[in-house]
Residue, then its C-alpha position, 0 to 999 in steps of 0.5 A: x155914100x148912100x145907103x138903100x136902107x128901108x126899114x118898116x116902122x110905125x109912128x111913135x105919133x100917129x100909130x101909122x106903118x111907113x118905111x124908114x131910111x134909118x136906123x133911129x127914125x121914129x117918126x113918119x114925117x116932121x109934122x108928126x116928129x114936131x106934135x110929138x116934140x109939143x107934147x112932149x113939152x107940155x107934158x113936162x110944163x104940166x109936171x113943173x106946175x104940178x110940182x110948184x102947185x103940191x109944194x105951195x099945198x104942203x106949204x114948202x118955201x124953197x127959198x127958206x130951204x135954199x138959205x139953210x145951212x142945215x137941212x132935216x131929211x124932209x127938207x133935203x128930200x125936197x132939194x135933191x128931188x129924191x125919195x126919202x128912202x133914196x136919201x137913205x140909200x146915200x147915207x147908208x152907202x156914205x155918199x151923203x154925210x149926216x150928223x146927230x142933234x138929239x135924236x134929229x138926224x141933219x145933213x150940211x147943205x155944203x155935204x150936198x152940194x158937194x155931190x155936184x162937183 
């Protein structure tokens, strides 16, 4: 069944008006669907570059981080990707369990992985 829908749109690209056929068109052409799909990509290989560049700044070794069995807030930050005040809101709301040494707070790696299963 075919349907006579035509839709003005513009290019999520190129900027330029044209008529879609469907509802979640958003390119004119595969030419500009394709350069968008590249930058999209080349965008995210930059970010992932930057990243490992700021680790090796800060001096992160993930690998050391990785092989621990305890982790401090910093260091679980780093692994899980998220902010610190992030990491908080899981130990606040008891998603992530912590435990006290001294005045240092430590989080089990298997409490983290836990979160994944």
């Amino acid at each position: 069944m075919s349907s006579n829908i035509k839709i003005p749109k513009v290019c999520e690209h190129c900027k330029e008006t044209f008529i879609a056929k469907t509802t979640v068109t958003r390119f004119c052409s595969t030419n500009c669907a394709g350069k968008a799909f590249k930058n999209r990509k080349s965008k995210e290989l930059l970010e992932s570059v930057q990243m490992e560049e700021y680790r090796k700044s800060v001096g992160i070794n993930m690998e050391l981080i990785q092989s621990k069995e305890f982790l401090s807030i910093k260091e679980a930050c780093l692994l899980l990707g998220v902010s610190r005040m992030s990491l908080y809101r899981y130990i606040k709301n008891k998603t992530i369990t912590t435990h006290k040494l001294g005045g240092k707070v430590i989080i089990k790696k298997q409490a983290l992985t836990k979160l994944f299963q």
